[in-house]
Structure formats: C-alpha cells, structure tokens
LOGU-247138 format. One record per residue: x, y, z of N, C-alpha, C, O in turn; residue number from 1. Coordinates in steps of 0.1 Angstrom, whole numbers. Layout:
X, Y, Z, X, Y, Z, X, Y, Z, X, Y, Z, NUM .
...
END
This chain:
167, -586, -808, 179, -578, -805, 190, -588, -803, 190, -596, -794, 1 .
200, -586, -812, 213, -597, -810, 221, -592, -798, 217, -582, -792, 2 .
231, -597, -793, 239, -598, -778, 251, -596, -788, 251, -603, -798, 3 .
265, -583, -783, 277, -587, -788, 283, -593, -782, 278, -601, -773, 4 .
296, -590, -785, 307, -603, -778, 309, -599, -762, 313, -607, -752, 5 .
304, -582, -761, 306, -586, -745, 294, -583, -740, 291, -574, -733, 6 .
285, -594, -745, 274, -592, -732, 265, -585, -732, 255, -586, -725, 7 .
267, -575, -740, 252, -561, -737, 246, -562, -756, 252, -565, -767, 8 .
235, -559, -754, 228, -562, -763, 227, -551, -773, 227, -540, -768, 9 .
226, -550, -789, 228, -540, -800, 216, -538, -800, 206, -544, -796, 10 .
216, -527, -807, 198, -520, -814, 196, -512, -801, 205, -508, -793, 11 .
182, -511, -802, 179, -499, -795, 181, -502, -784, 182, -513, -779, 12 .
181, -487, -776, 186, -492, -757, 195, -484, -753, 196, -473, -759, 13 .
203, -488, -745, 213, -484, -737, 223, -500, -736, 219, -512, -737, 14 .
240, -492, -734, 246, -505, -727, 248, -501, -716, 244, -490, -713, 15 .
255, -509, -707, 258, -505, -692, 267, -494, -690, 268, -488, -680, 16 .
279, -489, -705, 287, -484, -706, 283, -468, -712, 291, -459, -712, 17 .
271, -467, -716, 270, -456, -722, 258, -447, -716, 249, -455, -716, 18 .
255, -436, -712, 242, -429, -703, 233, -430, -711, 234, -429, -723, 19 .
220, -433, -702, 206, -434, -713, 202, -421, -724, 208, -411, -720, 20 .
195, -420, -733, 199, -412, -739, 189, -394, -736, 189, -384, -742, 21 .
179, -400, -722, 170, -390, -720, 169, -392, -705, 177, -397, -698, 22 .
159, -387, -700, 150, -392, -686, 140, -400, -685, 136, -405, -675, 23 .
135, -400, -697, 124, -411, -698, 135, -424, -701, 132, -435, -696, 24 .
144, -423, -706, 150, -440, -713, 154, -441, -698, 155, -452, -694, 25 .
157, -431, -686, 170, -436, -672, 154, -444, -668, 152, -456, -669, 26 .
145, -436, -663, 129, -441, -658, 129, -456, -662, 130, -465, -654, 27 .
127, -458, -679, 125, -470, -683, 133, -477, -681, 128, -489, -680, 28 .
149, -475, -678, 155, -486, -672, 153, -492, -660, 154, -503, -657, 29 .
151, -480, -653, 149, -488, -639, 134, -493, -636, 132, -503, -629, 30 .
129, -491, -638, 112, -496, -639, 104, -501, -650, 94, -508, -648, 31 .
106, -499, -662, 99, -503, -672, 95, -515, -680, 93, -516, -692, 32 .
94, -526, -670, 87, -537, -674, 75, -537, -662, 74, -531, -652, 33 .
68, -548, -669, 54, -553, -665, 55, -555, -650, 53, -547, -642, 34 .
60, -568, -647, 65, -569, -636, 70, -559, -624, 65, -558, -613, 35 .
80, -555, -630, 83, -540, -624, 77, -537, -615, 80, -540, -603, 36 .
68, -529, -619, 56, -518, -619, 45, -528, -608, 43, -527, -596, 37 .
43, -533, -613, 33, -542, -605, 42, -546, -593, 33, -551, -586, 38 .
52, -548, -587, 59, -553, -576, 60, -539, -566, 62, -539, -554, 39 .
59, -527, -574, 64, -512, -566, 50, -515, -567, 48, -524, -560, 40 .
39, -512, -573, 23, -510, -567, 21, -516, -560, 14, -511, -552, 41 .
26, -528, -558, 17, -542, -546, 27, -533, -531, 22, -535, -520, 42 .
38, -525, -532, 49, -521, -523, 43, -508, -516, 49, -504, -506, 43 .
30, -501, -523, 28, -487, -522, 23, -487, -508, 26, -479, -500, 44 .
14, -499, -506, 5, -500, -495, 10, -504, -482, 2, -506, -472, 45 .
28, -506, -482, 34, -510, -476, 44, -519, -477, 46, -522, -488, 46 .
51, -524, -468, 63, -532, -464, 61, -550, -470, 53, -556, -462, 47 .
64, -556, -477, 55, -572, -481, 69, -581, -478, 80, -576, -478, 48 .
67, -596, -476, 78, -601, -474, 75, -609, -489, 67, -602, -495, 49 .
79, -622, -496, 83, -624, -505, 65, -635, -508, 57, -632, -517, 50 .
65, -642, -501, 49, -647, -502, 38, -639, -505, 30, -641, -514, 51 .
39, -626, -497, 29, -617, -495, 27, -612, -512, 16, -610, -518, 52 .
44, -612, -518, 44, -602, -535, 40, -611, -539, 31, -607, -547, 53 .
42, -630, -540, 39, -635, -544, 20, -637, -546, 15, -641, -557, 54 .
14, -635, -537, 3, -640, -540, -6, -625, -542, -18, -627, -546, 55 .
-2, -616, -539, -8, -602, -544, -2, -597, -557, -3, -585, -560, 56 .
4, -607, -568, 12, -603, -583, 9, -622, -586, 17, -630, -588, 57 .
-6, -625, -587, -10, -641, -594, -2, -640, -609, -3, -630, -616, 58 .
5, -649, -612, 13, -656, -624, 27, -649, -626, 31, -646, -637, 59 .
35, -646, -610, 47, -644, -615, 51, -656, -611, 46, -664, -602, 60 .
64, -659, -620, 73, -667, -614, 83, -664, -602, 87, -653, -601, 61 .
87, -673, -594, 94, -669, -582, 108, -666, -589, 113, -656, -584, 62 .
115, -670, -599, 127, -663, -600, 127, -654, -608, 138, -648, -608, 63 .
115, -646, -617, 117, -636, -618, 111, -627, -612, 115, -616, -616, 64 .
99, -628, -597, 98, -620, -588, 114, -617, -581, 118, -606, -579, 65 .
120, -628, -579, 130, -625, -569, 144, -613, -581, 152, -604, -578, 66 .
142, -618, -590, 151, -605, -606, 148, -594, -601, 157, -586, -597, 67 .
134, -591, -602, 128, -578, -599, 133, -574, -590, 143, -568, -591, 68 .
127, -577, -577, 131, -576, -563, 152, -567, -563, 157, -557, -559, 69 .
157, -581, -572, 169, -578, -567, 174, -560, -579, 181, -550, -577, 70 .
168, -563, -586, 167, -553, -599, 162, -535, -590, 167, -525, -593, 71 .
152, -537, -581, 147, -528, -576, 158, -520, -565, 160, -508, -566, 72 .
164, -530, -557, 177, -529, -550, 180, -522, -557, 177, -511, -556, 73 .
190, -527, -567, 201, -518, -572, 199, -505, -578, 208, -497, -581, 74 .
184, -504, -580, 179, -492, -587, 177, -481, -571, 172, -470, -573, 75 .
180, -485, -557, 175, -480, -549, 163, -476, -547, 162, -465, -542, 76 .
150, -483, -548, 138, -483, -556, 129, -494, -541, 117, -496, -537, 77 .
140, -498, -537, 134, -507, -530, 147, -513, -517, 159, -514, -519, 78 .
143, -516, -508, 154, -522, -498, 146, -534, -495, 134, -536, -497, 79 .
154, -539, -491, 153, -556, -484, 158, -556, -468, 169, -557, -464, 80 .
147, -556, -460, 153, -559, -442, 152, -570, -441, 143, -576, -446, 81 .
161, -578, -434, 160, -592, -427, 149, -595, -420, 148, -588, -411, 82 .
142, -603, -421, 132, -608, -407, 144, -620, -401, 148, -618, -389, 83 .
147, -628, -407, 153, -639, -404, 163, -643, -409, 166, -641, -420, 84 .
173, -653, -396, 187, -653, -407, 185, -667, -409, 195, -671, -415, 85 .
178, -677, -406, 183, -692, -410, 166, -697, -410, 160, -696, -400, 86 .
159, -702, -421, 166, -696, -434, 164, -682, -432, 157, -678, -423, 87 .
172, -672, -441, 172, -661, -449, 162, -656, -455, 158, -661, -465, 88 .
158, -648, -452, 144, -644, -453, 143, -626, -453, 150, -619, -445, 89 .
134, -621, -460, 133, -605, -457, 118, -600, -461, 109, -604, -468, 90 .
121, -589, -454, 105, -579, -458, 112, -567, -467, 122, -560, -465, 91 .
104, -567, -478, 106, -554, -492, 100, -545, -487, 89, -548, -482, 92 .
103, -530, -487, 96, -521, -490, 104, -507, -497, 116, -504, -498, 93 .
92, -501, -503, 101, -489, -511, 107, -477, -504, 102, -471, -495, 94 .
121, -472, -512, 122, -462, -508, 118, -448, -507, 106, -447, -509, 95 .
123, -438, -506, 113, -427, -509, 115, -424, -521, 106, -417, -526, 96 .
128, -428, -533, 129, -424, -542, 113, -437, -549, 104, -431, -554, 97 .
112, -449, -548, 101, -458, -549, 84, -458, -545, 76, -465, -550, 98 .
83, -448, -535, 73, -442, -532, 70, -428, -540, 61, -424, -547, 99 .
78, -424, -538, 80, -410, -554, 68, -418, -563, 57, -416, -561, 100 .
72, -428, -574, 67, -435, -582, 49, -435, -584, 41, -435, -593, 101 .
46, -435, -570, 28, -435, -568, 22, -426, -579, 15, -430, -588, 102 .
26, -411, -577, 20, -403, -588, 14, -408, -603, 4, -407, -609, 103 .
33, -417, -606, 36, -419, -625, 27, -428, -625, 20, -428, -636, 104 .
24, -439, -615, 15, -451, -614, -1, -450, -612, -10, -458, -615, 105 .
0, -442, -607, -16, -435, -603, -18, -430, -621, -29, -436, -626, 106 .
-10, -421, -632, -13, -417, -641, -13, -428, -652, -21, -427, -661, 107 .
-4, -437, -652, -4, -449, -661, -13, -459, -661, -15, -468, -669, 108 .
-23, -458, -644, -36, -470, -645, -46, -461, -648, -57, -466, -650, 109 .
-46, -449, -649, -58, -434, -657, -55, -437, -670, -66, -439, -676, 110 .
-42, -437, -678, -39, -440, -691, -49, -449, -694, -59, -445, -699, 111 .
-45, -466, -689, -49, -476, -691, -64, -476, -691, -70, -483, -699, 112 .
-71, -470, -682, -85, -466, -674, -96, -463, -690, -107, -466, -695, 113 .
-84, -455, -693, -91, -441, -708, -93, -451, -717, -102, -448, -725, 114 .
-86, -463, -719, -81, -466, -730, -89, -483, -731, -87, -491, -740, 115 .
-99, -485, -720, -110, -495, -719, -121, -491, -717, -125, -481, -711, 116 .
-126, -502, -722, -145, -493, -721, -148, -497, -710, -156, -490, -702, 117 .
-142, -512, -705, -151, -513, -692, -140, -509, -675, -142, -514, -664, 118 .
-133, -502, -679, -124, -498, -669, -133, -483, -659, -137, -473, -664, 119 .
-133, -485, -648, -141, -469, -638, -131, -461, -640, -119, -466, -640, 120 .
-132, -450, -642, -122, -439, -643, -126, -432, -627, -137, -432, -622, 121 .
-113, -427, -621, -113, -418, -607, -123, -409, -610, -123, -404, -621, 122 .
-132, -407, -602, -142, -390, -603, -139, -385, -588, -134, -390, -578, 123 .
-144, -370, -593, -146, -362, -583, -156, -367, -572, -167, -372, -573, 124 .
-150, -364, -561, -164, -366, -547, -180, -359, -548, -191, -364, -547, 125 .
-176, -350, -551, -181, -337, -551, -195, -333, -562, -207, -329, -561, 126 .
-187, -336, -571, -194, -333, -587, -197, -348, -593, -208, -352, -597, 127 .
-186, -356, -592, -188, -368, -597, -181, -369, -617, -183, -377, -625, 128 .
-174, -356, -617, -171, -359, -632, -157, -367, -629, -150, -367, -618, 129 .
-154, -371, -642, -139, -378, -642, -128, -372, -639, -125, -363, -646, 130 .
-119, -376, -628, -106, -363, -627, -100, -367, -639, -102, -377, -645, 131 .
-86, -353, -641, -76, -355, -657, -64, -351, -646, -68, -347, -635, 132 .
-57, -351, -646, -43, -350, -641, -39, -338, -648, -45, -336, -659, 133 .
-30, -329, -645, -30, -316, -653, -9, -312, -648, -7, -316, -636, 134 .
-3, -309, -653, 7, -300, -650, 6, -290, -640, -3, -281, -643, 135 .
13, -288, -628, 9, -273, -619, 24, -271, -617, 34, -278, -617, 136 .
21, -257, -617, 36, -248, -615, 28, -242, -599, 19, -234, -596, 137 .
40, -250, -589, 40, -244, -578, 42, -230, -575, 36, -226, -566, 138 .
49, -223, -581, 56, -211, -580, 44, -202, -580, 41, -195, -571, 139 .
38, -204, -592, 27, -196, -600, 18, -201, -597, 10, -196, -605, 140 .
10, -212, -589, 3, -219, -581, -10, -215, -592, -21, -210, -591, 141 .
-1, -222, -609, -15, -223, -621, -9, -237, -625, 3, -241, -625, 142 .
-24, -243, -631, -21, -255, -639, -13, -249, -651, -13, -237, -652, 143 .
-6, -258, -662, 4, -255, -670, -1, -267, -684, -4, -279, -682, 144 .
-1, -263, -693, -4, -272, -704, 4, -272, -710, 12, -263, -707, 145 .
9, -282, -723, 23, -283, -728, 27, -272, -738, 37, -271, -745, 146 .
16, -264, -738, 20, -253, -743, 30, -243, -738, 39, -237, -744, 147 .
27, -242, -724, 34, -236, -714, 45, -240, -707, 49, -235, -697, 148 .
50, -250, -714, 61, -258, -705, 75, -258, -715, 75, -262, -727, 149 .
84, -256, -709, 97, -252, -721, 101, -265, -725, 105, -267, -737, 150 .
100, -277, -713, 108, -290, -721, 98, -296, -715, 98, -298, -703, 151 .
87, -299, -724, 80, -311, -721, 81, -325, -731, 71, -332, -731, 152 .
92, -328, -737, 97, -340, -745, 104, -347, -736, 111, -343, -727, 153 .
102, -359, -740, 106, -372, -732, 117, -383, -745, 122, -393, -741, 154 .
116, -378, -754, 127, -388, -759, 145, -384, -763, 153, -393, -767, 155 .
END
C-alpha cells in the first residue's frame, strides 16, 4: 500500500478524513490487528500495569505494546490510571465499551477452535456436546439465523 503526499495511505482502507465504509471496517479500525486483540484479552480478566501485558502477550515488542496501549486510549477501548508519578507509570484496564469486546473475542477463539484439529472446542456442562453461538432476538426471546435477520452483511 503506497503513502500519499499527505500521509494517509492509498488502496484499500479508510483515511483519517473520510468514514469507514461499514461497521465492520469502524470495528476493524479500532481493534483489528493481532496485537490488538490479544492486549484487550490479557485486559478481560482485569486491570494490568505494563510488565504484567508484557509478560502475559510473550514476543511483543515494548514499543509496539506501548502503540497499542496508546491506540486503545484513543479508541476509548481502554484507559490508563496513574500508579506513579516519578517515574511515570500506569495500570490499563478496559472500558465498558472494551469489555463489550469479550462476546466478539469469545467467538473469534471458537472460529479459530473450528478451524484446528488439535484446538478443545467449549462444550456443554451438562450434555457435553460442543456449544455454536447462535443470533437471539431478545424481544421474541428466539434464536435468529441469517435468514431471519434484515441486515446481516458486514461489508
């Protein structure tokens, strides 16, 4: 992807000047790298200060843990509290719009789960068969398949 003269990059995407072109592309901007995703999971279980992400996310680099981090900020995805002011120092945790995220993350490590042979898939307590995640319409308190759903497109 080449860079123009000001800065934002051509081809596919978004620039900073123009609205993503769906809800899945706004999603993917604010979360959609590797990294990402894995810094809001290590976040789910709680509040971490910068060591803690560090060594519960083995082979990030510290400046692009700290990208993310600041990336998460701006997306409101995440806050930063002070522990200390000299040095400077803070504890991460997510916001509620960042905690929201558990569900998409819970279904994208079931994706991933489906899609290896040696991966455990979640089961039932109960029965013991594999859970599937399903669409539910609270109103109508029925599961919903994409047949039944007026806008289920994401691009």
């Amino acid at each position: 992807m080449a860079e123009k003269r000001d800065g934002t990059a051509s081809g596919a995407g978004t620039t900073a000047r123009e609205a993503p072109a769906s809800a899945l592309a706004a999603a993917l901007g604010a979360v959609g790298d590797r990294w990402t995703l894995l810094v809001v999971a290590a976040l789910l279980d709680g509040p971490r200060r910068f060591g803690d992400l560090q060594e519960e996310l083995p082979g990030i680099a510290p400046n692009v843990l700290t990208q993310r981090l600041r990336h998460l900020e701006r997306e409101a995805v995440v806050v930063a509290r002070p522990y200390s002011e000299r040095p400077p120092r803070f504890v991460y945790e997510l916001t509620e719009a960042g905690r929201g995220l558990a569900g998409a993350l819970r279904l994208l490590a079931d994706w991933g789960a489906r899609h290896r042979d040696d991966a455990e898939l979640p089961r039932h307590s109960e029965c013991g068969a594999p859970l599937e995640a399903t669409w539910w319409c609270p109103t109508c308190e029925r599961p919903v398949d994409a047949a039944g759903a007026d806008d289920l497109h994401y691009a």
